[in-house]
C-alpha positions as CSV (number, residue, x, y, z in Angstrom):
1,X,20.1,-17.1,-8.7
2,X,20.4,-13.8,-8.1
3,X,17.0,-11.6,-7.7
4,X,16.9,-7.8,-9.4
5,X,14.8,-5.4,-7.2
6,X,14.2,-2.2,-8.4
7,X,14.4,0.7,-6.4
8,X,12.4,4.1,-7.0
9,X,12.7,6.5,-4.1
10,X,10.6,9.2,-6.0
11,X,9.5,12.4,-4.7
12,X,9.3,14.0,-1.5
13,X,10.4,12.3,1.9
14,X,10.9,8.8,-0.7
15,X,14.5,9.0,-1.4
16,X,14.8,9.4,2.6
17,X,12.9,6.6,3.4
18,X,13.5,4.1,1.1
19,X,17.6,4.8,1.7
20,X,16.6,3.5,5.1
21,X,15.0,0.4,3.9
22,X,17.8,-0.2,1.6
23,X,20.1,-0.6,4.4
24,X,17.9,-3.1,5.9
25,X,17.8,-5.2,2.4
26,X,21.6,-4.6,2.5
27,X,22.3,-5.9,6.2
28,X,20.6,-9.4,5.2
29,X,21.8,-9.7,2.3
30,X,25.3,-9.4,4.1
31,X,24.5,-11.2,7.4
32,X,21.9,-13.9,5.8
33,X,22.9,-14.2,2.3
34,X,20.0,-12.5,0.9
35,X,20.7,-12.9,-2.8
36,X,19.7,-9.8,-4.1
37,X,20.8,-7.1,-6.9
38,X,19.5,-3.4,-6.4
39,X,18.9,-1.0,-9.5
40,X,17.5,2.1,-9.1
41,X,15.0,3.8,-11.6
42,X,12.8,7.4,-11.5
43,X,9.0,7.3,-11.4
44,X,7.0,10.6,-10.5
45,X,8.2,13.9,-10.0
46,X,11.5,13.7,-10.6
47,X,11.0,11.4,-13.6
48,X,9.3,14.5,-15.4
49,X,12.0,16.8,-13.9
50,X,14.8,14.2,-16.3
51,X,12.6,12.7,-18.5
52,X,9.9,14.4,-19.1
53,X,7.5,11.5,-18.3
54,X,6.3,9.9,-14.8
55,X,6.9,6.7,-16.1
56,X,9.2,6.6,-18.5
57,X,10.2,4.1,-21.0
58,X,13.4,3.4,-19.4
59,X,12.0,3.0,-16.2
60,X,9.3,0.1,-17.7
61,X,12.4,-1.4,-19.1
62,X,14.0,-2.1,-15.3
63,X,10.4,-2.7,-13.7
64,X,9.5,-5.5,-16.4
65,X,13.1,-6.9,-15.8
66,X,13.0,-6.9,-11.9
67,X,11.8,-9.8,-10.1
68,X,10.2,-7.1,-7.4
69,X,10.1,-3.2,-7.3
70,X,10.2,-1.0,-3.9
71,X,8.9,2.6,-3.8
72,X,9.3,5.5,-2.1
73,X,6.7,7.9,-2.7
74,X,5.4,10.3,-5.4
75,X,4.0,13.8,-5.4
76,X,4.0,17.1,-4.5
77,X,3.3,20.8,-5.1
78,X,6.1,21.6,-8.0
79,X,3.7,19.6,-10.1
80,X,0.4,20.7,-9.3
81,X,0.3,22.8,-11.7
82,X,1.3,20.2,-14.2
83,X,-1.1,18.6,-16.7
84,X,-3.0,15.8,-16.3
85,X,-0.7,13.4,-18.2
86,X,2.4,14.6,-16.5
87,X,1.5,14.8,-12.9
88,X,3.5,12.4,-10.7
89,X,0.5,10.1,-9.5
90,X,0.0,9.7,-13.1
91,X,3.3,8.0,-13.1
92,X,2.1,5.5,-10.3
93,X,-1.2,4.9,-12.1
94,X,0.8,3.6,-15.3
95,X,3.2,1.5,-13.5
96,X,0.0,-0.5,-12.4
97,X,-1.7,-0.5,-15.4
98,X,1.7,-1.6,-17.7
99,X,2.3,-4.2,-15.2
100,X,-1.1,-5.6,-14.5
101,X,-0.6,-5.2,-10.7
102,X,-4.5,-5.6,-10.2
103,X,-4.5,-6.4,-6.4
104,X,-3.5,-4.0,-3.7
105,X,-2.9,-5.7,-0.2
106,X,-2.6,-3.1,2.8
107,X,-2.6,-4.6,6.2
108,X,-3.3,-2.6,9.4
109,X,-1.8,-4.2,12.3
110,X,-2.5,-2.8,16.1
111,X,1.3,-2.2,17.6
112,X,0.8,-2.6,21.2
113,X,3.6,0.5,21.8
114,X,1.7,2.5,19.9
115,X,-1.6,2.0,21.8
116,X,-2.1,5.9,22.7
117,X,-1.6,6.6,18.8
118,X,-4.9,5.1,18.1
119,X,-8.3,7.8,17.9
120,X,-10.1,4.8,19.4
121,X,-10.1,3.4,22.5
122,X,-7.8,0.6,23.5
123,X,-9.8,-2.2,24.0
124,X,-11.0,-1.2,20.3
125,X,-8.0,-1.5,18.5
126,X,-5.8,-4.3,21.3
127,X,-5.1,-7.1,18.7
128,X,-6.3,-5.8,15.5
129,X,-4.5,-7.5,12.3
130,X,-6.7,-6.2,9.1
131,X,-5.9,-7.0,5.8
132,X,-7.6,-4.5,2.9
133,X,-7.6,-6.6,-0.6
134,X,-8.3,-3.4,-3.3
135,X,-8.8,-3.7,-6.6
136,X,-6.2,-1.1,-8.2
137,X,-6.3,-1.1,-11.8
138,X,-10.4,-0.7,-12.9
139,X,-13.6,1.5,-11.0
140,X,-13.8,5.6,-12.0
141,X,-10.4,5.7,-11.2
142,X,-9.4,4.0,-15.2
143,X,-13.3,4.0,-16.3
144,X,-14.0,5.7,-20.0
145,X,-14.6,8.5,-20.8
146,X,-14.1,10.2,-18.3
147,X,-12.9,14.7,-18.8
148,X,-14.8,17.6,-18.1
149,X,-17.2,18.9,-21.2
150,X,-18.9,22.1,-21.7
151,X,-22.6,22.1,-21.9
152,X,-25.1,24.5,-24.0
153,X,-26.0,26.3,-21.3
154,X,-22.7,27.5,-20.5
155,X,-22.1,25.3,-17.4
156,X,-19.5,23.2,-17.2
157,X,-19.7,19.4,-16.2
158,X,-17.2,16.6,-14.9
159,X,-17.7,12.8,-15.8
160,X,-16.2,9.4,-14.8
161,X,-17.0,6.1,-15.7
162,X,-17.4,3.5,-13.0
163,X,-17.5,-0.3,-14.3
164,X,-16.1,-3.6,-13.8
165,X,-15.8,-7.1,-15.5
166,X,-17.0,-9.8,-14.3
167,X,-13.3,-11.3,-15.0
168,X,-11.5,-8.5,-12.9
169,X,-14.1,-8.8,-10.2
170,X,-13.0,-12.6,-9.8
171,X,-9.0,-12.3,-10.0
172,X,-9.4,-9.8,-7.3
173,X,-12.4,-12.0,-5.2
174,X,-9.6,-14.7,-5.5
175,X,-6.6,-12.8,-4.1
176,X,-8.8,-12.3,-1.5
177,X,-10.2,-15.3,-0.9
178,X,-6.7,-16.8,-1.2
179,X,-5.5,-14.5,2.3
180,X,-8.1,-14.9,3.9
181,X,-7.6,-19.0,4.0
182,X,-4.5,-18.2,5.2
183,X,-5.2,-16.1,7.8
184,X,-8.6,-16.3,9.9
185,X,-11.1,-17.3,7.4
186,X,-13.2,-14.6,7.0
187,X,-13.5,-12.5,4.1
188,X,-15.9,-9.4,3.7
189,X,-16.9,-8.1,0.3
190,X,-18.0,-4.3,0.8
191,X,-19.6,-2.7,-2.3
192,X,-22.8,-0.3,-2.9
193,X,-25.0,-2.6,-4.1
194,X,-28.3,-1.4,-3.2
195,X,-27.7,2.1,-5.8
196,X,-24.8,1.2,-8.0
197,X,-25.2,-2.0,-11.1
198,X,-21.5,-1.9,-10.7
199,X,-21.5,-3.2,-7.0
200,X,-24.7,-5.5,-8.1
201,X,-22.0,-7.3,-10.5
202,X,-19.5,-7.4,-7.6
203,X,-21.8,-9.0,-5.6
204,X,-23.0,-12.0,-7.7
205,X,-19.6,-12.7,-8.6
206,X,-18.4,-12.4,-5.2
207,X,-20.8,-14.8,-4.2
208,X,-20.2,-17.3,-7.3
209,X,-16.5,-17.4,-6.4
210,X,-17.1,-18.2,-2.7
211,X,-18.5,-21.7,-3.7
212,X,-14.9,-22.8,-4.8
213,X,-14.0,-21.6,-0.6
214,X,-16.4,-23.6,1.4
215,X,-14.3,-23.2,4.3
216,X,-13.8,-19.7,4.2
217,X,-16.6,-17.4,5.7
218,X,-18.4,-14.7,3.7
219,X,-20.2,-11.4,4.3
220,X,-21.3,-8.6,2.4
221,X,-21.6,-5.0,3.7
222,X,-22.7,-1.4,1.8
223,X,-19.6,0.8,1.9
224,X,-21.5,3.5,4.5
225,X,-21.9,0.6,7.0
226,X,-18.3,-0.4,6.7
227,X,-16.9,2.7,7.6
228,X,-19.3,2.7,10.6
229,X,-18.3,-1.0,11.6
230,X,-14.5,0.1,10.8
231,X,-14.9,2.6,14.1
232,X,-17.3,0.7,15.9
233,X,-15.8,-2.4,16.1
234,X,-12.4,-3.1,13.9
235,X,-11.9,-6.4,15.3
236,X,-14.8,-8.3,13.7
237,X,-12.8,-8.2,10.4
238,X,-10.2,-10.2,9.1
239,X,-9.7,-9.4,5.1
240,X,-12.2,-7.0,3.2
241,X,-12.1,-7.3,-0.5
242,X,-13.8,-4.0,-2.1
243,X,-13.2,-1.6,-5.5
244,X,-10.6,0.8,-6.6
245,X,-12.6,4.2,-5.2
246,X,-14.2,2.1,-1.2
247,X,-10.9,0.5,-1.4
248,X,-9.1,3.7,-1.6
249,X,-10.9,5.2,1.3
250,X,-11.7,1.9,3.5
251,X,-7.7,1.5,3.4
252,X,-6.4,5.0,4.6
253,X,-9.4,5.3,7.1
254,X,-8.8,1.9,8.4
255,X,-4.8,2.5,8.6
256,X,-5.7,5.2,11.0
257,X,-6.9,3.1,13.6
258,X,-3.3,2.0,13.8
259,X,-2.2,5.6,14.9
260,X,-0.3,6.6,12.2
261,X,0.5,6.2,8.8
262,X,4.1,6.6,9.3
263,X,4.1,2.4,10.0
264,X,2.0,0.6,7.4
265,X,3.5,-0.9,3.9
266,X,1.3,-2.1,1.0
267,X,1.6,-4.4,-1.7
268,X,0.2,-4.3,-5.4
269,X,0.6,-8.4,-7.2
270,X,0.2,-9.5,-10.6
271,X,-1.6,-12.4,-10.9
272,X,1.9,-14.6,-10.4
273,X,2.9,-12.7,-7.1
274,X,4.9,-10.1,-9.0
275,X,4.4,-7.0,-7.0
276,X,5.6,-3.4,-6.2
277,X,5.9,-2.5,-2.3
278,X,5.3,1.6,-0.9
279,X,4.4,2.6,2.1
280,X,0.7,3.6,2.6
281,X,1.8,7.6,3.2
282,X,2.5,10.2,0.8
283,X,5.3,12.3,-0.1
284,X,5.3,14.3,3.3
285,X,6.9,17.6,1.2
286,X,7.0,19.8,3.6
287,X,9.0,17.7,6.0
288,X,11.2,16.3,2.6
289,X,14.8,16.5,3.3
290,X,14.6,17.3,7.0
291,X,15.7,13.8,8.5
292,X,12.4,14.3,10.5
293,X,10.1,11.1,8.1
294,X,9.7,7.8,9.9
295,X,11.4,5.1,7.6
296,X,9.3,2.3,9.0
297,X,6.7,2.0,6.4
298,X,9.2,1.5,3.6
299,X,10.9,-0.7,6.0
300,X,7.9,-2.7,6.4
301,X,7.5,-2.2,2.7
302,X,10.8,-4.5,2.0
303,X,9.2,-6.7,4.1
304,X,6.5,-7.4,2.7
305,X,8.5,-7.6,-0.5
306,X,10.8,-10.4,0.8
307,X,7.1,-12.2,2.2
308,X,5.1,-11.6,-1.2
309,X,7.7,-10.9,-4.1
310,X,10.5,-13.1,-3.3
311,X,9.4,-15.9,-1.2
312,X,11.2,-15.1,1.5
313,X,8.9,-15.0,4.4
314,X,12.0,-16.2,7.4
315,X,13.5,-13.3,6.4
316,X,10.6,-10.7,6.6
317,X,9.7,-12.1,9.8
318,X,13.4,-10.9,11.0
319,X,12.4,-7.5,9.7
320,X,9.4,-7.4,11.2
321,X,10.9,-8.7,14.7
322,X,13.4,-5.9,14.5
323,X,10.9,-3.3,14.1
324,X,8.8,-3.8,17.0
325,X,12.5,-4.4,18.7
326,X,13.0,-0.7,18.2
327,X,9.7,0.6,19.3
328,X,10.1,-1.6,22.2
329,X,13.4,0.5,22.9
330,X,11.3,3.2,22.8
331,X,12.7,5.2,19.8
332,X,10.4,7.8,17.7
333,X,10.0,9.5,15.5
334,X,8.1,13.2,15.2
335,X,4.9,11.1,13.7
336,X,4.8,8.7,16.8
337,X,6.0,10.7,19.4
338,X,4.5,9.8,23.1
339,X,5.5,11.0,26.0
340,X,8.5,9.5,27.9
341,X,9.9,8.3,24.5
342,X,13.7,9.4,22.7
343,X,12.7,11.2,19.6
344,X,15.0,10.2,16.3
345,X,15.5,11.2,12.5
346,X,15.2,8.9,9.5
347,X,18.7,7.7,9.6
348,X,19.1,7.3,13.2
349,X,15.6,4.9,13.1
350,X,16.8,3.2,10.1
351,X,20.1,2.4,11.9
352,X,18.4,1.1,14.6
353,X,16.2,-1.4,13.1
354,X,19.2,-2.7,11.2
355,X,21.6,-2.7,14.5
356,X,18.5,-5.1,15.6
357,X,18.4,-7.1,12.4
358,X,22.1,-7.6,12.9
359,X,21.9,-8.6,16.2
């Protein structure tokens, strides 16, 4: 049977991008028989621009329809001046929330031809495979209430709430616990448990859930000693599970030890595997509509979809062979230059990877 993906290409350097991993959807579903239907839908920017809504109705419609959804990216400075309800990121925010997709998967993955990338030093980074499991739709991020009040002495304040259930703590503790058997077998829960009664929570049910996975290993860290360990020494970890607010900042610090954000996908899952699948950068848009973005994120991105959304993990492997093909070749673009290397646009990378998914 045929499987409905929904495209959004969004704001920004998206449409660019995820034109590239398009193509790459569209060579295997000529070459391998992929069975696959694209749609395309707005979300973000360009959603208000037509709609008048980040995420409108329609585009809930085709996203609740869709067996998985790929994104581009969302954003930019048109809208900052927007309000709160109709800025872009609002637009990703909802398309979580409406669909439930509670568990965030962002893997940073050590590409050997991109060792001088790194901050850190070689033997540092040589072999790293991490896997981030964040918890996307609770934490201050969706906590009430929340605004900005005006006090009697004339000051003005900001609130948010932090909390957590003990029911979201364990979906999430599960996903995690889930990769983690299937990868090395260690999982570590980072919270702030010695301040917060949030963390506390996380903690104990963290712990409770880790009797029902004798075999995998667990360890807690605060979130302060994580990012230390993060620099120190990456390789000691395997999956961290954490919050919305650490797992928003373990994540992007942790995907620069890869060198650049230009190459890392992520994945947000229902609890039956039903995801959406964006690269881990933003909207780039000052470079937008240059042919300067690197389209291997997004590329990645379908990857992961074909691995996560469609049970399709031959074929993600063959995505994933063809990238590192390319950067074997020694093609680049602006974000990845090194020297000695033949610098490319979006299109011409996005050809390449599927000349060697072709081949």
């Amino acid at each position: 049977m045929t499987q409905k993906i929904l495209i959004l290409p969004g704001d920004g350097i998206g449409p660019e991008i995820i034109a590239e991993a398009a193509k790459a959807l569209e060579c295997l579903r000529q070459e391998f028989g992929l069975d696959i239907g694209l749609e395309y839908g707005l979300l973000g920017g360009g959603a208000v621009d037509t709609l008048g809504s980040p995420y409108p109705m329609a585009t809930d419609r085709q996203a609740r329809a869709a067996d998985a959804i790929l994104l581009g990216a969302v954003g930019g400075p048109k809208w900052d001046g927007y309000d709160r309800p109709l800025r872009p990121e609002q637009g990703l925010a909802a398309i979580r929330r409406q669909l439930g997709l509670f568990a965030n998967l962002r893997p940073t993955l050590h590409y050997p031809q991109l060792a001088s990338l790194s901050p850190l030093k070689p033997e540092l980074v040589a072999g790293l495979d991490l896997l981030v499991v964040r918890e996307s739709t609770g934490d201050v991020y969706f906590g009430q209430p929340r605004g900005i009040r005006s006090l009697e002495n004339g000051e003005r304040e900001g609130f948010n709430t932090m909390v957590y259930r003990t029911s979201e703590i364990e979906r999430i503790a599960r996903v995690a616990f889930e990769a983690a058997r299937r990868r090395h077998r260690k999982l570590c829960s980072v919270d702030k448990a010695n301040t917060l009664e949030t963390s506390q929570l996380w903690r104990e049910v963290v712990e409770q859930v880790a009797l029902d996975y004798p075999d995998v290993a667990l360890s807690h860290l605060y979130v302060d000693n994580a990012v230390i360990q993060l620099v120190r020494a990456p390789r000691q970890f395997d999956v961290i599970v954490t919050g919305n607010l650490f797992g928003d900042i373990l994540s992007n610090g942790a995907a620069m030890l890869s060198g650049s954000l230009g190459i890392l996908p992520s994945a947000s899952l229902d609890a039956s595997g039903k995801g959406l699948f964006e690269p881990m950068h933003g909207s780039a848009p000052d470079i937008a509509g240059k042919g300067m973005a690197n389209p291997l994120a997004a590329i990645l991105s379908a990857a992961m979809l074909l691995r996560y959304g469609l049970q399709q993990p031959e074929l993600a492997g063959r995505i994933e062979r063809a990238v590192a093909q390319v950067l074997d070749q020694g093609l680049r673009t602006v974000d990845i230059m090194a020297e000695g290397m033949t610098p490319v646009g979006t299109q011409e990378m996005g050809d390449a990877v599927v000349a060697a998914l072709a081949a």
